[in-house]
N, CA, C and O of each residue as an XYZ file, in Angstrom:
236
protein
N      49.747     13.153     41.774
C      49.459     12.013     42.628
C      48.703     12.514     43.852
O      48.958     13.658     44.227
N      47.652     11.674     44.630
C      46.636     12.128     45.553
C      47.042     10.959     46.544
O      46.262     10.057     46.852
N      48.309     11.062     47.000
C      48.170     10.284     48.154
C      47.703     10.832     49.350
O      47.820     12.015     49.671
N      46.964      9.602     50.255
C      46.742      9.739     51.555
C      47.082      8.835     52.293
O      47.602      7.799     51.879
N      46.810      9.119     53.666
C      47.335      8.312     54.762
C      46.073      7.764     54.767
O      45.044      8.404     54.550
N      46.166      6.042     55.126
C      45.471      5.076     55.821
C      45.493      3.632     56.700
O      46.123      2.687     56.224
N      45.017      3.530     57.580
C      45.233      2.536     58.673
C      44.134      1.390     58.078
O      42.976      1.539     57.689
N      45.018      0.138     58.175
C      44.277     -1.005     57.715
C      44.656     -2.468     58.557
O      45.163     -2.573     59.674
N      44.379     -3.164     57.949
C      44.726     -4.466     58.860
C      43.873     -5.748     58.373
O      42.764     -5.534     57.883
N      44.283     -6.894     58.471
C      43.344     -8.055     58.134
C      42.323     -7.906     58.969
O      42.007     -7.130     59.871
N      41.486     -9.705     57.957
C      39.828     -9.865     58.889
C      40.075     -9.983     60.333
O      39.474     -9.367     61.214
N      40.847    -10.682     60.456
C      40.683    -11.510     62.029
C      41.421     -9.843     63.342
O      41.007     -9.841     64.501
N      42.210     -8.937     62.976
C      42.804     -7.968     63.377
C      43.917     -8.522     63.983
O      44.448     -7.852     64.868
N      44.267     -9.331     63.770
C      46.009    -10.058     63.420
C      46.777     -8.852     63.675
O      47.290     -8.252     64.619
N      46.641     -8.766     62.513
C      47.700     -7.437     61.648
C      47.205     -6.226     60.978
O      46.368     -6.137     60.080
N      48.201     -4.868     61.871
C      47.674     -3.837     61.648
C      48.407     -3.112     61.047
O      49.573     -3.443     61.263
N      48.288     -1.883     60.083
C      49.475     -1.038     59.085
C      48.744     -0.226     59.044
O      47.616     -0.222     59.536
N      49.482      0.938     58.204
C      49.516      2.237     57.788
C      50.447      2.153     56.527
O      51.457      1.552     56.161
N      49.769      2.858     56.176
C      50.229      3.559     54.355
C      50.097      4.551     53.472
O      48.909      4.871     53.528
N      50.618      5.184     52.729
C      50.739      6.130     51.991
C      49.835      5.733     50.672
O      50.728      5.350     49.917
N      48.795      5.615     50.049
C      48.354      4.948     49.069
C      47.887      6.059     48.238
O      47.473      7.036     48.863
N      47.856      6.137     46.422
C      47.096      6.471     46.272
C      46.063      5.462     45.695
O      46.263      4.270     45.467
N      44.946      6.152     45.509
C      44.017      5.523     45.453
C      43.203      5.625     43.941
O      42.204      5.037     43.529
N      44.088      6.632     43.321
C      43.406      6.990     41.564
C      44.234      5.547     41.029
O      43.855      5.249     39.896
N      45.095      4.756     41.490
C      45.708      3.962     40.914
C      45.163      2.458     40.948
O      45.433      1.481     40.249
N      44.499      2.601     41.775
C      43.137      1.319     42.174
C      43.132      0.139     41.394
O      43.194      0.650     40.275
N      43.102     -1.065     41.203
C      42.452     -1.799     40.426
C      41.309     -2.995     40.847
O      41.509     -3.916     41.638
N      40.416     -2.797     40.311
C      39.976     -4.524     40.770
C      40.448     -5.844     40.199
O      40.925     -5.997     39.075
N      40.268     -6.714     41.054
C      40.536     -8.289     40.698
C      39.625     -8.613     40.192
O      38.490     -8.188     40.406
N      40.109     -9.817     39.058
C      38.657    -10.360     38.372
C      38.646    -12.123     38.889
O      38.413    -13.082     38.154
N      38.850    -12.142     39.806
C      39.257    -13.736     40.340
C      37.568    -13.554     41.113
O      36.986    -12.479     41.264
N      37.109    -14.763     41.466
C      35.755    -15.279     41.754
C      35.433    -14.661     43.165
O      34.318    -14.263     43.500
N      36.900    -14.632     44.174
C      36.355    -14.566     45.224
C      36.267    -12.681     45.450
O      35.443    -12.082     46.141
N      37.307    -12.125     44.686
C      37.580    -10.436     45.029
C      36.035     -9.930     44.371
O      35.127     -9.333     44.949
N      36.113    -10.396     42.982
C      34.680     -9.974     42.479
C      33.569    -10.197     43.235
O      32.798     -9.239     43.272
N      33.206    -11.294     43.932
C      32.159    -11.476     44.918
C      32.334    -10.060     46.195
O      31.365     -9.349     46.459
N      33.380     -9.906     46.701
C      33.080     -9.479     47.886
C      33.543     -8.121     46.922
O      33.316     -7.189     47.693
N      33.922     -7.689     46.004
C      33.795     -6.508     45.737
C      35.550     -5.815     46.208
O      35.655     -4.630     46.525
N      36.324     -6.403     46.190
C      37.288     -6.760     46.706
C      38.528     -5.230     45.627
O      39.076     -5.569     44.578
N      38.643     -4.237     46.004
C      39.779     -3.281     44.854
C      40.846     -3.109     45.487
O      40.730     -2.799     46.673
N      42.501     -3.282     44.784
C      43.845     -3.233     45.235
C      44.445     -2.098     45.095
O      43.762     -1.292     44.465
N      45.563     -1.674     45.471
C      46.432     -0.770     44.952
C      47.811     -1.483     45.930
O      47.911     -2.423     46.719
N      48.736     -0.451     45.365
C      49.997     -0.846     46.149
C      50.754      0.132     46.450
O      50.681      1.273     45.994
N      51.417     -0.230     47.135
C      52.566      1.174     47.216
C      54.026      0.512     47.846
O      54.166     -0.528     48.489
N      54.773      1.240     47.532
C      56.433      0.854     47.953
C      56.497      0.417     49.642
O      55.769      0.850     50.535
N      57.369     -0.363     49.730
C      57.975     -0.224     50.937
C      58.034      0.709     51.931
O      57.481      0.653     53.029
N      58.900      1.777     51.385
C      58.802      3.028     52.161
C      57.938      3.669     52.732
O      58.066      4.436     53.686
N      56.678      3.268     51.955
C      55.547      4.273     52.517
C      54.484      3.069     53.375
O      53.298      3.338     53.564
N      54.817      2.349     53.628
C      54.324      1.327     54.470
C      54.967      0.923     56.011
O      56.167      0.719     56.191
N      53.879      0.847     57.126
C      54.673      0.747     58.623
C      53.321     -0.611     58.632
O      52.158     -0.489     58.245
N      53.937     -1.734     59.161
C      53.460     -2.699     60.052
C      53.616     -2.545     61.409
O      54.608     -2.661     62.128
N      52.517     -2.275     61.630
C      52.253     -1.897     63.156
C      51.935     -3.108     64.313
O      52.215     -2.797     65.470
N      51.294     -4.649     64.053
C      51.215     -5.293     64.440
C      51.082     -6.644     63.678
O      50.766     -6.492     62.498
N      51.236     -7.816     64.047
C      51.119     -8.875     63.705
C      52.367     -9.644     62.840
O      52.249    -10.747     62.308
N      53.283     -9.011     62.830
C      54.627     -9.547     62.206
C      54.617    -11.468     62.307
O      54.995    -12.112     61.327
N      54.334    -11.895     63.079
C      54.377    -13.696     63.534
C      53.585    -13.637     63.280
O      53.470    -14.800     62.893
N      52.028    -12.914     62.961
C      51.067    -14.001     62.209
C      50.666    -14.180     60.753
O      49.812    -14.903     60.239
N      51.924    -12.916     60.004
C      51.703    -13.470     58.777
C      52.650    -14.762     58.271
O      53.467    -15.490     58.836
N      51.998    -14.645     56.623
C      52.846    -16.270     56.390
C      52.486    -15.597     55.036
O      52.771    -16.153     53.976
């Protein structure tokens, strides 16, 4: 496994995190809007995830 550390956050900068991801595990979406913008996922556990800001502005 090739995890790394990375800092991310939504469009508007709402909400900011950090995570442990790897990234060989990748997938893309085939839904209209991810394919347009080119849009690739991955996930990772709980554990390896810190929300750093925006807790009240998700939903």
């Amino acid at each position: 496994m090739s995890e790394q550390h990375y800092f991310g956050g939504c469009q508007c900068g709402a909400i900011r995190f950090e995570a442990d991801l790897d990234l060989e595990r990748a997938m893309t979406c085939n839904c209209s809007r991810c394919q347009r913008l080119g849009s690739v996922l991955t996930f990772t556990p709980r554990s390896k995830f810190t929300l750093l800001q925006g807790e009240a502005a998700m939903t």
